[in-house]
NURO-12208 format. One record per residue (C-alpha): residue number from 1; x negated, y, z. Coordinates in steps of 0.2 Angstrom, whole numbers, padded with zeros to 4 digits, always signed. Layout:
! NURO-12208
NODE     i    east   north      up
NODE   NUM       X       Y       Z
...
***
This chain:
! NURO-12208
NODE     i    east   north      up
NODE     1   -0412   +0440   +0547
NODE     2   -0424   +0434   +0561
NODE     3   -0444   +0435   +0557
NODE     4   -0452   +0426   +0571
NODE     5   -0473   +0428   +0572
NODE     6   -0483   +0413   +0559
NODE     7   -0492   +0399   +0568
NODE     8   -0499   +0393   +0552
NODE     9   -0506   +0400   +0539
NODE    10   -0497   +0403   +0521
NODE    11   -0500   +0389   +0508
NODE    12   -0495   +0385   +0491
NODE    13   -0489   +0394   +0472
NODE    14   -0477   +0405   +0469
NODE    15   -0468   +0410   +0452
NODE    16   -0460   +0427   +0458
NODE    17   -0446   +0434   +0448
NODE    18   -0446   +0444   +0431
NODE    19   -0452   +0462   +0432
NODE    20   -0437   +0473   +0436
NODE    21   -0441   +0490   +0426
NODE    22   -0445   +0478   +0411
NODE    23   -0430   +0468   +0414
NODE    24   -0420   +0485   +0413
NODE    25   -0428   +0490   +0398
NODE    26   -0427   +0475   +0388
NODE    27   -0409   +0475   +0389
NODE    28   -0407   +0493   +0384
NODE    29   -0420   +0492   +0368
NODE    30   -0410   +0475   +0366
NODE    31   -0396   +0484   +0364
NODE    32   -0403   +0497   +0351
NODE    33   -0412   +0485   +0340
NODE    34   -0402   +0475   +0324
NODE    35   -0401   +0459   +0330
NODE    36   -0402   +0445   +0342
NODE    37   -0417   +0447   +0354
NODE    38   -0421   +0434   +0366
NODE    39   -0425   +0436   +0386
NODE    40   -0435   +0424   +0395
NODE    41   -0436   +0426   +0415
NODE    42   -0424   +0439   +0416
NODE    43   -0422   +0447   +0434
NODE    44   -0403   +0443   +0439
NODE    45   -0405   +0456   +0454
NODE    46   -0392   +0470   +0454
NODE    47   -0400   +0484   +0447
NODE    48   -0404   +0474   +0431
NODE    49   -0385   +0468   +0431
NODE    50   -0380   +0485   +0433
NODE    51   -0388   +0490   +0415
NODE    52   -0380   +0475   +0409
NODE    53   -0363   +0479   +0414
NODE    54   -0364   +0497   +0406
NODE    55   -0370   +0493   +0389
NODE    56   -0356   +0478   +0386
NODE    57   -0345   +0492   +0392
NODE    58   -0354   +0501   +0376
NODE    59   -0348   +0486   +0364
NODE    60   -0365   +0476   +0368
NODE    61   -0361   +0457   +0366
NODE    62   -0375   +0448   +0379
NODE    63   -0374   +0432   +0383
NODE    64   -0383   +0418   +0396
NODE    65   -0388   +0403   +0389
NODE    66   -0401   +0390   +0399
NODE    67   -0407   +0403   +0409
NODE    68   -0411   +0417   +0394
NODE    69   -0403   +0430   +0392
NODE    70   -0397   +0432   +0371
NODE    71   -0392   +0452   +0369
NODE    72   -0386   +0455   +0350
NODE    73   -0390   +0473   +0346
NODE    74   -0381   +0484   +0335
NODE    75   -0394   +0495   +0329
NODE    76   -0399   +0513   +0338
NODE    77   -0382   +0519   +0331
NODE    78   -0370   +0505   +0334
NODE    79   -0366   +0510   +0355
NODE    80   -0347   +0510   +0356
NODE    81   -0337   +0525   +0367
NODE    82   -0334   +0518   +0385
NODE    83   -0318   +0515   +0389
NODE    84   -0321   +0518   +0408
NODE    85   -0334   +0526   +0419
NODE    86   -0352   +0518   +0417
NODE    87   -0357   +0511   +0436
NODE    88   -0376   +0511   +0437
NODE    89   -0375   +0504   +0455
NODE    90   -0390   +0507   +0465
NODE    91   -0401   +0510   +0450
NODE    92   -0412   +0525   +0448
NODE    93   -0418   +0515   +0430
NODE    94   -0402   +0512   +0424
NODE    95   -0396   +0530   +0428
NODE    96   -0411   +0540   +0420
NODE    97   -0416   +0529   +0407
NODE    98   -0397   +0527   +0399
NODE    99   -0394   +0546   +0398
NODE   100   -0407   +0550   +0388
NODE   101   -0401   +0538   +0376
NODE   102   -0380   +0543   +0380
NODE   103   -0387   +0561   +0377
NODE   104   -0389   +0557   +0359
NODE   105   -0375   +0549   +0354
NODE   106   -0358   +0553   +0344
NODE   107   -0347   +0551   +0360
NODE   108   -0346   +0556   +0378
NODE   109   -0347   +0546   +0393
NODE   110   -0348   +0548   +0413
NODE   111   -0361   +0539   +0422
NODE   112   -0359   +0538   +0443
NODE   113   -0366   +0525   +0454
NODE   114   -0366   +0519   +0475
NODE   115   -0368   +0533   +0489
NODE   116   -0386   +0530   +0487
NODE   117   -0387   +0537   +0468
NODE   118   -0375   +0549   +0471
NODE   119   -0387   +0558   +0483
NODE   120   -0403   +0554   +0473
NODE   121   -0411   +0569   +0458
NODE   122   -0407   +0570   +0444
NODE   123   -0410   +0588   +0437
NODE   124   -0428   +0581   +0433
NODE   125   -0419   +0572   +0418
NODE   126   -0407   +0587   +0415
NODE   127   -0419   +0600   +0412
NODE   128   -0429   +0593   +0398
NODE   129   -0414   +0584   +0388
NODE   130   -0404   +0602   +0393
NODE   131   -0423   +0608   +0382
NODE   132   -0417   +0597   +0369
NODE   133   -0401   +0604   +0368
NODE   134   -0391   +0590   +0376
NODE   135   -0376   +0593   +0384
NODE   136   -0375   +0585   +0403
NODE   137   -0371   +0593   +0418
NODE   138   -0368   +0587   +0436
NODE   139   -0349   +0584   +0438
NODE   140   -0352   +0589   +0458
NODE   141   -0362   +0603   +0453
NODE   142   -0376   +0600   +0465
NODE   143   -0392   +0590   +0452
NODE   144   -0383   +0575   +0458
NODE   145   -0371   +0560   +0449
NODE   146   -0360   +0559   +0442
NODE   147   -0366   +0564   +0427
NODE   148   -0354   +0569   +0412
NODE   149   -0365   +0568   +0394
NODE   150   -0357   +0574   +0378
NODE   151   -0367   +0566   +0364
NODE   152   -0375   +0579   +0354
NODE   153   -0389   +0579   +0339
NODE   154   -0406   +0584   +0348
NODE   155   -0420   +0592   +0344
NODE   156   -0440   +0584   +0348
NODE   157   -0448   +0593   +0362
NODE   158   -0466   +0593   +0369
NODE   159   -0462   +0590   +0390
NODE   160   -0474   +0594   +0402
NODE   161   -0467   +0585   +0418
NODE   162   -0472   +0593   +0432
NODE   163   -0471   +0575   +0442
NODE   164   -0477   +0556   +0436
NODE   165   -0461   +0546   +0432
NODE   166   -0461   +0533   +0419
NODE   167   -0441   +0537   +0425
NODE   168   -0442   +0554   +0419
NODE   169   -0455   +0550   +0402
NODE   170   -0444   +0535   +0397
NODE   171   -0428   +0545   +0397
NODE   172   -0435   +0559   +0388
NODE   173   -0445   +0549   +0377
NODE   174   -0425   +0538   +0371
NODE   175   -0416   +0553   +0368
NODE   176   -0433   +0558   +0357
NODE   177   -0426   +0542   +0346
NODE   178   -0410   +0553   +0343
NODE   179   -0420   +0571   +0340
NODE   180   -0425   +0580   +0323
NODE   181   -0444   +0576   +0325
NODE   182   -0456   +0570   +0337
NODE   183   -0456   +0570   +0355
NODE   184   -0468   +0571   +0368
NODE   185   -0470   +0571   +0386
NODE   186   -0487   +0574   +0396
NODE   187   -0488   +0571   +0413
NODE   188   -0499   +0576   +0426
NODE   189   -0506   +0557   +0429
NODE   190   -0500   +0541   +0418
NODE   191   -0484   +0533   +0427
NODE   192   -0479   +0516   +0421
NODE   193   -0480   +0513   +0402
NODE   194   -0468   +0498   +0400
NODE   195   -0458   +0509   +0390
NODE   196   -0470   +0515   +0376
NODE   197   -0475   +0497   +0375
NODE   198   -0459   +0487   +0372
NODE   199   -0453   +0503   +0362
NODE   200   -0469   +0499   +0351
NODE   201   -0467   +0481   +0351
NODE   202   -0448   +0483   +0346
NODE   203   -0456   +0492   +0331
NODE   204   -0454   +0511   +0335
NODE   205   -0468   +0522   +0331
NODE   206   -0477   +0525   +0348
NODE   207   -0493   +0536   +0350
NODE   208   -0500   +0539   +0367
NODE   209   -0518   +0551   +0372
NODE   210   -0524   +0553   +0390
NODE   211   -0508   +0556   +0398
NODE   212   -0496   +0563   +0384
NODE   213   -0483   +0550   +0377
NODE   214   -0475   +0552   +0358
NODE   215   -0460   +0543   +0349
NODE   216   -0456   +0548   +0333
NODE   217   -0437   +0549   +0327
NODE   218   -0422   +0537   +0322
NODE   219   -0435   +0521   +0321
NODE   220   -0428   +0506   +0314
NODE   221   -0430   +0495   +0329
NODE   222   -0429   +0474   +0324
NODE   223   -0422   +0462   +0337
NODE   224   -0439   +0449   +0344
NODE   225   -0443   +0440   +0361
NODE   226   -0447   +0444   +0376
NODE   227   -0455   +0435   +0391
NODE   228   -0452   +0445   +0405
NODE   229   -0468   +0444   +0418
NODE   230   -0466   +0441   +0437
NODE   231   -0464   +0456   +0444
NODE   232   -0479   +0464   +0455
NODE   233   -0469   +0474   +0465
NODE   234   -0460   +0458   +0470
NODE   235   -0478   +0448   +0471
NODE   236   -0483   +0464   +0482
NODE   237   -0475   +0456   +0498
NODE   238   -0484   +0440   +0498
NODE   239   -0502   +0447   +0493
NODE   240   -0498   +0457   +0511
NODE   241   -0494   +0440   +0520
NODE   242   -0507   +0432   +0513
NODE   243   -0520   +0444   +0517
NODE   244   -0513   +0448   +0536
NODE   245   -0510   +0431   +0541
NODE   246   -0525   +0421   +0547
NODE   247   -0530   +0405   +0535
NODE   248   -0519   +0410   +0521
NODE   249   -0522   +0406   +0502
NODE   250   -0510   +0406   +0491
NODE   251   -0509   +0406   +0471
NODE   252   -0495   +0419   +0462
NODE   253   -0491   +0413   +0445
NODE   254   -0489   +0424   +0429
NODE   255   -0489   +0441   +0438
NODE   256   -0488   +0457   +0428
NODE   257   -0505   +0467   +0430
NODE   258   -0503   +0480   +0418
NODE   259   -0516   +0496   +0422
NODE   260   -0502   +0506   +0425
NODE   261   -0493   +0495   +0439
NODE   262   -0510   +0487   +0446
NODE   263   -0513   +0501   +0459
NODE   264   -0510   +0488   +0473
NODE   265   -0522   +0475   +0467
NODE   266   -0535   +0488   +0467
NODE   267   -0531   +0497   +0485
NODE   268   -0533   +0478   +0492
NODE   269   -0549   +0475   +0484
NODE   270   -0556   +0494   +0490
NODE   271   -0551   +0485   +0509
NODE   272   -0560   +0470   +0506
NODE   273   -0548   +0457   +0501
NODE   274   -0553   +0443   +0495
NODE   275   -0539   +0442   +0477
NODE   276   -0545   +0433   +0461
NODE   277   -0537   +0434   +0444
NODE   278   -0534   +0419   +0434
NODE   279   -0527   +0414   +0416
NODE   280   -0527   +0431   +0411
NODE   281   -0517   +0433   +0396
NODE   282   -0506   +0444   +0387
NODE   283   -0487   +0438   +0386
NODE   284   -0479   +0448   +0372
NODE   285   -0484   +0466   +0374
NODE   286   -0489   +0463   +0393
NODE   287   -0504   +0456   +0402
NODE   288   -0503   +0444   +0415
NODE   289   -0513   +0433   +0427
NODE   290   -0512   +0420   +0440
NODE   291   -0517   +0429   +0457
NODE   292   -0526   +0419   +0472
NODE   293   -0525   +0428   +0486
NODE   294   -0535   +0421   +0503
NODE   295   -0533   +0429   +0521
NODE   296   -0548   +0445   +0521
NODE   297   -0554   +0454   +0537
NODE   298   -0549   +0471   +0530
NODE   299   -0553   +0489   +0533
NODE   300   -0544   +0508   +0528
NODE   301   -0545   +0516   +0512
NODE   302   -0539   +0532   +0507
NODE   303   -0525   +0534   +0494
NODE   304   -0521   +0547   +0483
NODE   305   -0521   +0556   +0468
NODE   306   -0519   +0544   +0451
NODE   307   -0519   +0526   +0460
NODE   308   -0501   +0534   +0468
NODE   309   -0489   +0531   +0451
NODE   310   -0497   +0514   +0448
NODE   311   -0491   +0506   +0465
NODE   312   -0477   +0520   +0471
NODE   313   -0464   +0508   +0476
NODE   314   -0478   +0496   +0485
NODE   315   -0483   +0510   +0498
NODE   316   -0472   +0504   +0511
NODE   317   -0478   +0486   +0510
NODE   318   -0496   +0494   +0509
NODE   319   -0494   +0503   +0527
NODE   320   -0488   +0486   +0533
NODE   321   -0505   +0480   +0527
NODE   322   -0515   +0496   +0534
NODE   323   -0510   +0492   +0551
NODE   324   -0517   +0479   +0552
NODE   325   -0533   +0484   +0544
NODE   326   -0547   +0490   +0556
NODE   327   -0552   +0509   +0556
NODE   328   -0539   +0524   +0546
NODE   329   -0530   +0522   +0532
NODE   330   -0526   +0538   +0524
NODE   331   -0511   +0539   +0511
NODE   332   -0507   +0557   +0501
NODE   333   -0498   +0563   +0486
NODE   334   -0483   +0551   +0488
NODE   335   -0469   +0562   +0491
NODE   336   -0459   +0555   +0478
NODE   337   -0455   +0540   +0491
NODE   338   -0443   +0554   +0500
NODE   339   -0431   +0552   +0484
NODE   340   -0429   +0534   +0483
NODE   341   -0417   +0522   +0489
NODE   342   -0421   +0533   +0505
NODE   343   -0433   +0541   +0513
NODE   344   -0448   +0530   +0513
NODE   345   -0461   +0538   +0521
NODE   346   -0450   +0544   +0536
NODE   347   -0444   +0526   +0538
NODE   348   -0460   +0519   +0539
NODE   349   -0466   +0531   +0551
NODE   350   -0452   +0529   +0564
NODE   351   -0452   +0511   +0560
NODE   352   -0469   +0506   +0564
NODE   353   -0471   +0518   +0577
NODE   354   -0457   +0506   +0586
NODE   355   -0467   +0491   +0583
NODE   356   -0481   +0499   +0590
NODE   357   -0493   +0506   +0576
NODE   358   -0503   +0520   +0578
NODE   359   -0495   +0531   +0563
NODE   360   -0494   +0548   +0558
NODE   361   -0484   +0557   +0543
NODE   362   -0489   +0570   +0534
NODE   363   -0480   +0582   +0521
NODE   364   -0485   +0569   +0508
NODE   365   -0490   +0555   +0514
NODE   366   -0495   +0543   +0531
NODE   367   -0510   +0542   +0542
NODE   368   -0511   +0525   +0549
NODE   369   -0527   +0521   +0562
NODE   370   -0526   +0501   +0561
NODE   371   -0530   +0486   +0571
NODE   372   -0517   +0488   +0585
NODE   373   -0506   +0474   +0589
NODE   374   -0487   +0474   +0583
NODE   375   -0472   +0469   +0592
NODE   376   -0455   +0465   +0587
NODE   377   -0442   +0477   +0587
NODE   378   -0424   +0477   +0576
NODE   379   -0428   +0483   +0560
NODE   380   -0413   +0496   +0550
NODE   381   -0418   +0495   +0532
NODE   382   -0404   +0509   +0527
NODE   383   -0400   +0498   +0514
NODE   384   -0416   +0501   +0504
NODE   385   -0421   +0484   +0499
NODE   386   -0441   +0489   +0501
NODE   387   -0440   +0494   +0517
NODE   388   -0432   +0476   +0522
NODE   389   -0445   +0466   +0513
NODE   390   -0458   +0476   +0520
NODE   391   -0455   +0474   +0539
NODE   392   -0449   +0454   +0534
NODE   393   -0469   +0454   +0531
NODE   394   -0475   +0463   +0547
NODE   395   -0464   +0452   +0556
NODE   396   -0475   +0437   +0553
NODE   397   -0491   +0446   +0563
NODE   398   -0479   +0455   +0574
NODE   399   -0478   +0446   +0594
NODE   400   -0460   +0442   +0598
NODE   401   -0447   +0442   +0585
NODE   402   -0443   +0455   +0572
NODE   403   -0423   +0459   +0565
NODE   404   -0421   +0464   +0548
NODE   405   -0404   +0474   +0551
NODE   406   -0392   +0477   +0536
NODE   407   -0406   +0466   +0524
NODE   408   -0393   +0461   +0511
NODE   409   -0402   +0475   +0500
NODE   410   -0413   +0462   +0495
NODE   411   -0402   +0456   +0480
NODE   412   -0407   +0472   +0471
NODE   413   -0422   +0467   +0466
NODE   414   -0426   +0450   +0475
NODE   415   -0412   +0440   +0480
NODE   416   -0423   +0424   +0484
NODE   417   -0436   +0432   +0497
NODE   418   -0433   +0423   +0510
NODE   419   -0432   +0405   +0503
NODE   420   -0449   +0410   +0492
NODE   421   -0455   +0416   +0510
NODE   422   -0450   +0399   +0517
NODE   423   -0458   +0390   +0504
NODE   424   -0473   +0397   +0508
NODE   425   -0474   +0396   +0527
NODE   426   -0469   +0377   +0526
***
């Protein structure tokens, strides 16, 4: 794809699409619940077809009917033995989030997924469902999928994770549906809580203080609605645009801005920009708001610490965003983004480097001194579907013309980025 510099500013509203990591959790506590529960603005990218695939493989009936999605769970012991391997794709959800729930069951089951997933850690589930007696190994023996689980009876466990991961808490926190008595996982700094809300709102008994997380065993979860919330990650791309490019005012409708997700929002407003909230209200167990988001002269802010889980899979967009800022922006505590779909934070520093931003990692982190202009240059996103999205956005401040090699990595979580990108510069 060809991103040539704007001329005109952004205009006009924008629904973006369903949140993926609620989109993945709805269908797996769909799934577990006794009954029919209905989806509203599901996100067909797919990672969330991934999760999809591998529970009608566990005997899920789930159905599209008039753009909802209808899954008719069997109750938190009614997932069938797989006949074949489970395929999470290119999902780190799927992959974590389904073994804690495979490791409690009655039968075994192999889970593998693309190059990507294969390479990605996974002994950071291992070790605490391994505490909860579990039985799942690595079939290569290197931390890594495949995964083989035998389904076991488990035993509640208090976790302290030594790294903020709603991926980690989630998975430990399903396999805790399956164990003898409660389960419990604290974390250093609160990671995303979709999952203790929709467990809750599903009707499990959920308890959270500061950052430890509780789910008490074998709840009898009941089949309800869902309206899925635009996801902000997704929304993350245009607040950048909107912001860098001159004249800009744009509305986001029905954007997820749960506290635990809203890290972006609040990094912007440390550098000035001008984003107001509107209609906000809570959709089923999540709150939401209409964003308008005008062009802001901006400046560098400082990154780190707690705000780092709530808007981890924004940073790359965000450095984007800081270099066009005037003065430094300093990012720390991310090393998580070099286990992702690949290793963000190199990426992003060799990348912008080549499109001439004064930018410097760190061990953890970037250092990006703002305000100089950016050129075109081609673009490899290595198949990591952030990375694409993120340099599509620099490329409409960036003189010259900007390719976005190997972009088709979009369709995992956005599949209509450019023709919502489009709309918006029309």
């Amino acid at each position: 794809m060809l991103i040539k510099k704007l001329k005109t500013p952004l205009h006009g509203e924008l629904s973006v699409p369903g949140d993926k990591s609620i989109s993945h959790r709805a269908v797996m506590f769909s799934s577990l619940a006794q009954g029919t529960t209905e989806i509203s603005n599901f996100l067909n990218g797919a990672d969330c077809l991934s999760t999809i695939s591998c529970f009608r493989k566990m005997g899920i009936e789930i159905e599209e009917r008039l753009d909802k999605l209808y899954i008719h769970g069997k109750g938190l012991h009614g997932l069938s033995a797989p006949k074949e391997v489970l395929d999470c794709g290119n999902s780190g959800t799927t992959t974590r989030l389904i073994s804690g729930i495979l490791a409690g069951q009655s039968f075994s089951s192999e889970l593998t997924g693309d190059a990507s997933i294969q390479s990605r850690p996974m002994k950071r589930i291992m070790d605490p469902l391994e505490s909860m007696g579990a039985n799942i190994c690595s079939i290569k023996a290197n931390n890594c999928a495949p995964l083989f689980i035998q389904g076991t009876h488990l035993r509640g466990i208090h976790y302290a994770s030594p790294i903020a991961s709603a991926q980690v808490k989630s998975c430990v926190l399903l396999a805790g549906l399956y164990a003898d008595m409660k389960t419990s996982v604290t974390e250093p700094y609160l990671s995303r809580n979709h999952t203790e809300l929709m467990l809750s709102y599903f009707g499990a008994d959920v308890t959270t203080s500061g950052t430890t997380a509780s789910v008490e065993p074998d709840p009898a979860l009941t089949a309800t609605k869902i309206q899925v919330p635009g996801d902000i990650s997704s929304a993350a791309y245009f607040i950048a645009a909107a912001l860098m490019v001159p004249g800009s005012e744009i509305l986001l409708k029905n954007v997820g801005i749960n506290p635990t997700r809203d890290g972006i929002l609040r990094v912007c407003k440390n550098m000035g920009a001008d984003i107001t909230q509107q209609n906000v209200r809570t959709d089923g167990c999540e709150p939401v708001a209409d964003l308008l988001i005008r062009y802001s002269s901006l400046h560098g802010t400082v990154i780190e610490g707690a705000m780092i889980p709530t808007l981890i899979d924004e940073i790359p967009v965000i450095a984007v965003l800081a270099a066009t800022c005037q003065g430094t922006t300093i990012i720390r505590n991310a090393e998580e983004l070099k286990v992702k779909e690949s290793n963000r934070l190199d990426i992003m520093v060799s990348e912008l480097t080549r499109m001439g931003v004064d930018i410097e990692g760190t061990e953890d982190g970037m250092i990006i001194r703002g305000g100089k202009p950016l050129h075109g240059t081609a673009v490899d996103s290595r198949l990591d579907h952030r990375i694409a999205m993120s340099f599509a956005i620099a490329g409409l401040v960036a003189d010259g013309e900007t390719e976005i090699l190997r972009d088709s990595c979009i369709d995992i979580s956005y599949p209509i980025f450019y023709k919502d990108l489009l709309k918006l510069s029309v």
